[in-house]
Structure formats: structure tokens, C-alpha cells
N, C-alpha and C positions, 0 to 999 in steps of 0.2 A: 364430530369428525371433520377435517379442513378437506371439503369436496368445493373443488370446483365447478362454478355452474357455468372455463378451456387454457579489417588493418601492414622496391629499394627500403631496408630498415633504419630507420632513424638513429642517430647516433645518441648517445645521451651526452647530455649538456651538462656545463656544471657552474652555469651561471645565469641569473635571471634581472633583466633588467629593471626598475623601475616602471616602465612603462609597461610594461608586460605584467609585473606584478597587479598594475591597476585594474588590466583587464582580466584576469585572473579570479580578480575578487569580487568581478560581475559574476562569474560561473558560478553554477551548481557547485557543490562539494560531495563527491561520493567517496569513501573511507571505507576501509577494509576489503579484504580480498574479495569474498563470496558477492556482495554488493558489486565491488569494481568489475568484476567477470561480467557480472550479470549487465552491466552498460556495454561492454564487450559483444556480447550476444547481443542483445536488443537494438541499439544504436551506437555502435562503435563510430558512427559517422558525425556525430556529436562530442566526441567527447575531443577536447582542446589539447590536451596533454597531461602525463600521470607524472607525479613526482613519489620518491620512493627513499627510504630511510632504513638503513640495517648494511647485509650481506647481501650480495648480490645471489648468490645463489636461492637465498630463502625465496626470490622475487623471480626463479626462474620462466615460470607460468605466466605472468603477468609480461615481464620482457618478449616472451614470444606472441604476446595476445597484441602488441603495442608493434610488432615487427611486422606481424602481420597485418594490422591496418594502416600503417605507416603514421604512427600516430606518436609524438615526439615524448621519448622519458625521460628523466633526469633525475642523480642521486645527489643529495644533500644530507648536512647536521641534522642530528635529531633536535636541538634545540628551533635550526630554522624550520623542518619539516611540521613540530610542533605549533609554528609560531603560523608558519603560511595557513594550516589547517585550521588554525583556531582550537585546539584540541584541549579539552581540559582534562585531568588526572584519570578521568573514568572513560575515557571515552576509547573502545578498543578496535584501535586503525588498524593498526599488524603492519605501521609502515607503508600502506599503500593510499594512496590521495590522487583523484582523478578531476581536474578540470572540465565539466561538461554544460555544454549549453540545458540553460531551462528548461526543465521539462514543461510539456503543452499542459494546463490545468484547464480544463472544463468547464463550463458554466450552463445556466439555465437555456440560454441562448443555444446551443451545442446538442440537446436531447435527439435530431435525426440522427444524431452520428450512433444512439440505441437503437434505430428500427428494428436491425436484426439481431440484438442482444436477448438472452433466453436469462440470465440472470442476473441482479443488479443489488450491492448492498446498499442500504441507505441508514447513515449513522446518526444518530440524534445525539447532540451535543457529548461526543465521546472527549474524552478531556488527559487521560492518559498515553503519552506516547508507545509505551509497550504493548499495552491493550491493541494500540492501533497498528501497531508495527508487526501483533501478532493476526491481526485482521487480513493487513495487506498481502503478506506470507501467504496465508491459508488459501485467498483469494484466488492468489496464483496459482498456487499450487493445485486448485481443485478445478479451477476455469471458471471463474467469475468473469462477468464480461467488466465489470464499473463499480467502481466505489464513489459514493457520493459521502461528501464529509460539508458539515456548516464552514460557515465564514466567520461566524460570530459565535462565541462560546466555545471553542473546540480547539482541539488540536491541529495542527496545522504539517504540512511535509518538511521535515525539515532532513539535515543531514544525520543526524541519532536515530530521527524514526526508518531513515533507509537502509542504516547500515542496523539495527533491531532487527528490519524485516530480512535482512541476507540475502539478497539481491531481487525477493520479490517484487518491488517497487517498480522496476522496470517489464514488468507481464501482466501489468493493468488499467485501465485506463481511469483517471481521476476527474471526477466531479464537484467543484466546492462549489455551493448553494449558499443562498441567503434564506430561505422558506424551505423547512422539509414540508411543511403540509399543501404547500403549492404543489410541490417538485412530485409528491406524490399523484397529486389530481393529473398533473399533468400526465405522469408516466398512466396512469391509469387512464386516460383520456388514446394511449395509444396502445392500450391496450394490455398492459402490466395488470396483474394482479400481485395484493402485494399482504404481506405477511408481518405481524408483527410480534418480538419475541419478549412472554412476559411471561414472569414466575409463574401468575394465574391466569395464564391463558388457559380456555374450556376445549382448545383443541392440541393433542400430543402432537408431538413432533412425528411420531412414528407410525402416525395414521392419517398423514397430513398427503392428499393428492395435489401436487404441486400444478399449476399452471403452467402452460410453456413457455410465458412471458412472466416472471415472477420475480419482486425485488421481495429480500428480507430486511426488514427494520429492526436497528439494534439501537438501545436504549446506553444511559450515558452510565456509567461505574457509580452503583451505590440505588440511584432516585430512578433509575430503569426510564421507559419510555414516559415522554411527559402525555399527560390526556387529552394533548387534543391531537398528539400525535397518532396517539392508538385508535379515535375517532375516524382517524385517515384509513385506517388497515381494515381491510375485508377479514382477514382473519386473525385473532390473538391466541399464538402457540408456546404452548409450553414445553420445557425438557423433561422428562421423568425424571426422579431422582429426587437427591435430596434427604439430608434428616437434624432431626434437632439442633442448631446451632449453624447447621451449613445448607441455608435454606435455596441459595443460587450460587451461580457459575460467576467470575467476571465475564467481560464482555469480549476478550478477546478468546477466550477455551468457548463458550456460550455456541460464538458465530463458527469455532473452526465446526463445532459438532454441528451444527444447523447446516455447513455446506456440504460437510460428511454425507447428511443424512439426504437433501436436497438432491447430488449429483447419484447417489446408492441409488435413490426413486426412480430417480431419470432414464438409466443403465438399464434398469430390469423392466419399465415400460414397454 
């Protein structure tokens, strides 16, 4: 059993210079609506300007979310819309492209900014961007304080993985790491205890007393946590389930049920 031993409205434009386009293509790229809102909400104060492609009325929402931060839009070709994005055949904008400054990424250096975080993913060489898009999603949604993701070997945030998560991206905060087994001693050094999620892990999920400082460690698609990762974890938990053939979860269904289960514990404490 996992026991613990504790936006005046802007006009739209309909021409972009040269020089503008250069800086432009220093920004972030957030695509698609649910994404674009969610920079809306989060930091509207960041973002440079939205370009927009179709009918104007499809883009009602978005017009009014850009009026109200004053925040400059403009309609264009779908062929230039396409072109400024970068968008290739799969990728589903819905027309909407929002220029925004960088998001802050995290580092080793950065871990006071957890003092007061009660829970923290930590991903071991996750290497699928869905998986991780469906990570980041989850994250949000259930109140994760950080996601820490490697530097080397992994996925990385890109504009697919934000517009994947539907505006999650912006309601967490990111960690890229060079050492998860450092990154772990560390947070354990401040007090985290931490959890690691393996098919044969000897402790269930559903009997697990969480920490009040507690990151979960999630293993990479396919080869699960590596072993000296799992070395780091005070405890290796497993999901119930499972039968002949479909012996585990990917890693992104894995972590929503593990946050599911984590935040359910917390609640009824």
C-alpha cells in the first residue's frame, strides 16, 4: 500500500509589411480557436497580433476577445494565412493564428518557483507529441501545479503540441530538465515525495496515500520508466486493469487516470 511516512478596438489590417513579418516569426504560433482563447484568458498581454482566414463571422469570438484587449487582427488569403503559419495539410487551425511572445520555460535553476506546489508531473523521456498534448490537457484541467519534460530525448512544446492540448498549455507551468534523477532528488530534497507509474508497480493506484508534496513520474511510450529512474521513486504504482494482449495504458490516458485518481484522494481527505 503507497503510505506515506506526509484586450479603443483595433481595426483589422489588410497588409503586413516585410519587417513585421520578420518579427512575427520570432513569436510563438498558437492555432486554432480553443488554444487561441485560452492565450486570451491567460496572457492576453502577450500576445502581438491574430491573423484570421475564412468569414468573418465564423471568427466572431475571437474579433471580440482581440477588441477587447486591443490587440491588432487582420484577414488574409488562405494560401498567405497558410504560408505565415507554416501549416501543413494536417494541421487543424480553423483559421485562427495568434502571434505571441515566448512562453517562460523553466529550468533546474527555477524549482523555488515549486515551494508551494502540491503536485508536479515528471516525464521520462515522453517522445510522442499527443501523448504529451494529452498530458498537458489533463494537467490543466485537474490542477497540476508543473510539468517537467527532458531536453534531450523527448518532445519538446511546439505549436501541434499546443493546439493537441486545446488551450491547455497556457494553465501550467513548464519545466525542461537536463537529469530527471537529479530533478527528482532535488524536489525530494524539498520535500516532494514522488511516485512512479509502472505496469508492476506493488502499489495500486487506488490505495495509494498521496503526499501533500507529490510529483508523478511517467515513463516514455512502449519501454515505461527507465531503471534508474524508478530507483528515484519512493513508490512504484500501478493501474488495475488490464488483460491478455492489452497489458497497459499509453502515457497520456496512464497520467489523466493517475491525476483523476491523485486530485479524487485529495478532495475526500
Amino acid at each position: 500500500m503507497c503510505q506515506q511516512i506526509h484586450y479603443t478596438a483595433a481595426q483589422p489590417n489588410t497588409t503586413m509589411s516585410s519587417g513585421t513579418e520578420l518579427e512575427l516569426h520570432a513569436k510563438e504560433k498558437i492555432f486554432g480557436k480553443h488554444s487561441v482563447r485560452g492565450v486570451f484568458i491567460a496572457r492576453p498581454q502577450e500576445i502581438d497580433s491574430v491573423l484570421l482566414a475564412g468569414k468573418e463571422d465564423y471568427h466572431g469570438d475571437i474579433i471580440e476577445l482581440a477588441a477587447k484587449h486591443n490587440i491588432p487582427y487582420e484577414f488574409t488569403t488562405w494560401p498567405n494565412f497558410k504560408q505565415q503559419g507554416e501549416f501543413t495539410e494536417d494541421d487543424k487551425h480553423q483559421g485562427v493564428l495568434a502571434f505571441v511572445r515566448p512562453r517562460r520555460i523553466y529550468n533546474e535553476d527555477d524549482f523555488d518557483e515549486l515551494q508551494d506546489a502540491k503536485c508536479v508531473l515528471m516525464l521520462d523521456q515522453i517522445t510522442n507529441p499527443q501523448n504529451f498534448a494529452t498530458i498537458i490537457r489533463s494537467a490543466a484541467f485537474f490542477g497540476a501545479d508543473a510539468i517537467m519534460f527532458m531536453k534531450n530525448r523527448a518532445v519538446d512544446i511546439s505549436p501541434t503540441v499546443t493546439r493537441y492540448a486545446v488551450g491547455g498549455a497556457e494553465f501550467v507551468k513548464f519545466f525542461q530538465i537536463t537529469n530527471v534523477s537529479q530533478s527528482l532528488e532535488d524536489l525530494k530534497r524539498m520535500g516532494f515525495w514522488t511516485y512512479g507509474f509502472d505496469e508492476r508497480g506493488s502499489d495500486p493506484l487506488n490505495q495509494c496515500n498521496f503526499a501533500e508534496k507529490s510529483v508523478l513520474v511517467v515513463g516514455a511510450e512502449g519501454q515505461g520508466l527507465r531503471k534508474k529512474t524508478k530507483s528515484y521513486c519512493d513508490f512504484l504504482v500501478s493501474i488495475t486493469g488490464g488483460v491478455n494482449g492489452v497489458e497497459s495504458l499509453n502515457a497520456g490516458t496512464a497520467t489523466s487516470i493517475a491525476l483523476y485518481e491523485f486530485f479524487r484522494a485529495k478532495a475526500a481527505q
